[in-house]
C-alpha atoms as an extended CHARMM CRD file, in Angstrom:
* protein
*
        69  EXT
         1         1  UNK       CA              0.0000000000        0.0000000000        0.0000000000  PROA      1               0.0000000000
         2         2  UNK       CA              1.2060000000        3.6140000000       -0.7570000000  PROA      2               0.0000000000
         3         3  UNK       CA              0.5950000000        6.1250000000        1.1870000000  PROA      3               0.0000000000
         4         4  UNK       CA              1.2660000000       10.1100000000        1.5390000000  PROA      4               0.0000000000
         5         5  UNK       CA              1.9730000000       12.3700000000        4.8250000000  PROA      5               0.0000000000
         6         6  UNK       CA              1.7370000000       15.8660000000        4.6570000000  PROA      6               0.0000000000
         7         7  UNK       CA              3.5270000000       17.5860000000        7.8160000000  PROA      7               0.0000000000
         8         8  UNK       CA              2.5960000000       21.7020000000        7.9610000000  PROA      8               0.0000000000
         9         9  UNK       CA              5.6510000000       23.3750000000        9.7830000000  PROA      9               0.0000000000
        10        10  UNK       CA              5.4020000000       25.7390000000       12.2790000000  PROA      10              0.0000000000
        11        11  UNK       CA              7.4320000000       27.8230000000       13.9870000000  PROA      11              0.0000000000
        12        12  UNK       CA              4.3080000000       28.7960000000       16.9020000000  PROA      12              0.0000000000
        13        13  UNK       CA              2.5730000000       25.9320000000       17.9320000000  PROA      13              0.0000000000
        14        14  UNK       CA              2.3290000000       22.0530000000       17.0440000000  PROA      14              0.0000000000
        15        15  UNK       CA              3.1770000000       21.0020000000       13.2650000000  PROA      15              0.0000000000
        16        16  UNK       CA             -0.2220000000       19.2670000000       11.9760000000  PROA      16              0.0000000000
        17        17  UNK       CA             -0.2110000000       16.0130000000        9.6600000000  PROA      17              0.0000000000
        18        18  UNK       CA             -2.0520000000       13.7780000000        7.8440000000  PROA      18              0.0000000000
        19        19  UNK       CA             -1.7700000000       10.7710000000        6.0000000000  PROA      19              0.0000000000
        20        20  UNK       CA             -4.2100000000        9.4270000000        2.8670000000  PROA      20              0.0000000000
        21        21  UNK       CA             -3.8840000000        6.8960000000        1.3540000000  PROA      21              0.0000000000
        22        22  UNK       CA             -3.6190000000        6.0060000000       -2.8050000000  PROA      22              0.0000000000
        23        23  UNK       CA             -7.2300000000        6.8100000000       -2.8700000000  PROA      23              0.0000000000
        24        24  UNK       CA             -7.1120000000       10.1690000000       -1.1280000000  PROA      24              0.0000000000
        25        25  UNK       CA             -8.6660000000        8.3530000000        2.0940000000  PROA      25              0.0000000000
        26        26  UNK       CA             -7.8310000000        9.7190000000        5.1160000000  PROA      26              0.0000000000
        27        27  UNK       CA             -6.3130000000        7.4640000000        7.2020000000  PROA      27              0.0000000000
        28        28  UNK       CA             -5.3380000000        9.7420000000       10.0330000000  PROA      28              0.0000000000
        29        29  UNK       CA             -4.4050000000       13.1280000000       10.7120000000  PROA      29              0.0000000000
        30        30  UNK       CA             -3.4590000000       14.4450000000       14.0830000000  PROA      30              0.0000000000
        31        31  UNK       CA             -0.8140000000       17.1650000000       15.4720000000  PROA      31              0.0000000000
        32        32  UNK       CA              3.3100000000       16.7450000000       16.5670000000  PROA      32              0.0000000000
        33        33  UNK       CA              4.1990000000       17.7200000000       19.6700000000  PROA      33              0.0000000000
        34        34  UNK       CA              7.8910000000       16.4850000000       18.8330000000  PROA      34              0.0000000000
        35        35  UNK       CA              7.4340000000       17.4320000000       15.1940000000  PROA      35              0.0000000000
        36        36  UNK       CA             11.2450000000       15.9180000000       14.5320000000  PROA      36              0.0000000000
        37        37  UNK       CA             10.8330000000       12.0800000000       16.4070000000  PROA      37              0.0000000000
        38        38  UNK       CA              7.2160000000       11.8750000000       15.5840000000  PROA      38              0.0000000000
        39        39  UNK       CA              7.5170000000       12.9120000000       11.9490000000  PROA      39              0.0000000000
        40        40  UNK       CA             10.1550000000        9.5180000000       11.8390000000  PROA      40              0.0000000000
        41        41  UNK       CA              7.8860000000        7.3510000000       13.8920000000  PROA      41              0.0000000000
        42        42  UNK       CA              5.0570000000        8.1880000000       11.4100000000  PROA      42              0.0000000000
        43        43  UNK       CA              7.5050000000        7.3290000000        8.8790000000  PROA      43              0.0000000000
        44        44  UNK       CA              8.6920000000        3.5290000000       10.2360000000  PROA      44              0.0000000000
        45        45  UNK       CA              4.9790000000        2.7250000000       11.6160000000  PROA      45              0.0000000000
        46        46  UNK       CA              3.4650000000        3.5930000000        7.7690000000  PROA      46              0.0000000000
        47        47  UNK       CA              6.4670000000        2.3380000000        6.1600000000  PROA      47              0.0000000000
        48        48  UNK       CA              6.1410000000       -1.2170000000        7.2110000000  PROA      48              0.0000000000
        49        49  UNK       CA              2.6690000000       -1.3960000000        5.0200000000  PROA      49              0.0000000000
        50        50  UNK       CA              4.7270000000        0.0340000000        2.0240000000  PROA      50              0.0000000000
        51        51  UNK       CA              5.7640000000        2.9910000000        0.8240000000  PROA      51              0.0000000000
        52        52  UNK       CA              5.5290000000        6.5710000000        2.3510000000  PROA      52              0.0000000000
        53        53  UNK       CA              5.5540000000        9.5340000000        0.4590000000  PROA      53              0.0000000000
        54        54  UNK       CA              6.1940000000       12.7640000000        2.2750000000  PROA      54              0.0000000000
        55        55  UNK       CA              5.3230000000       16.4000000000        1.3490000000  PROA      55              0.0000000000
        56        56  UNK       CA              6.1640000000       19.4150000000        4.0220000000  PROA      56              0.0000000000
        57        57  UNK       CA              4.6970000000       22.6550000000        3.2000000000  PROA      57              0.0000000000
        58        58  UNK       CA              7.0260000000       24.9960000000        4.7310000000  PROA      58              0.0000000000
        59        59  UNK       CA              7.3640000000       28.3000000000        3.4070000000  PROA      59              0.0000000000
        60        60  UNK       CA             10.9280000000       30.1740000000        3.4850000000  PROA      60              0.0000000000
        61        61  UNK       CA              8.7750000000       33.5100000000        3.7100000000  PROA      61              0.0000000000
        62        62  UNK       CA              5.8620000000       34.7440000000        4.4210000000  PROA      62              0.0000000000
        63        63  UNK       CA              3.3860000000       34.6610000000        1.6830000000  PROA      63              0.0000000000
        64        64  UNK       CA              2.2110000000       38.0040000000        0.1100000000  PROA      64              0.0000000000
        65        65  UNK       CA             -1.5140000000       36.3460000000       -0.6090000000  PROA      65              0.0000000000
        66        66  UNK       CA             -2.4600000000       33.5300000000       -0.2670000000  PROA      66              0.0000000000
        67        67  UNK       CA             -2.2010000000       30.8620000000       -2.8840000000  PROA      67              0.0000000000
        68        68  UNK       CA             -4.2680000000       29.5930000000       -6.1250000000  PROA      68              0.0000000000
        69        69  UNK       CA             -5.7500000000       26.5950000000       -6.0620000000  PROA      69              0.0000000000
């Protein structure tokens, strides 16, 4: 099974997550209070079903609007 976690940096509170899976079902989504450990732990606990794909939105500045979807 493939799956895909999306972590959402932040600098001010808890970095959120969630993880779908090749059919855009969530599977689960939650917060990380030790965004570095429990970013790997999601890693090695999804991993073991197949393959993880990863995608961090984490902007290097602020953005001027916001964006187009």
């Amino acid at each position: 099974m493939v799956c895909y976690l999306g972590i959402d940096i932040q600098i001010r509170r808890n970095c959120s997550y969630a993880v779908i899976n090749d059919t855009g079902t969530l599977i689960e989504s939650g917060w990380l209070s030790r965004a570095e450990v429990d970013a790997v732990n999601l890693v090695k606990r999804f991993s073991v079903t197949g393959q993880v794909i990863v995608g961090i939105d984490a902007p290097r500045i602020p953005l001027v609007s916001p964006r187009k979807w």
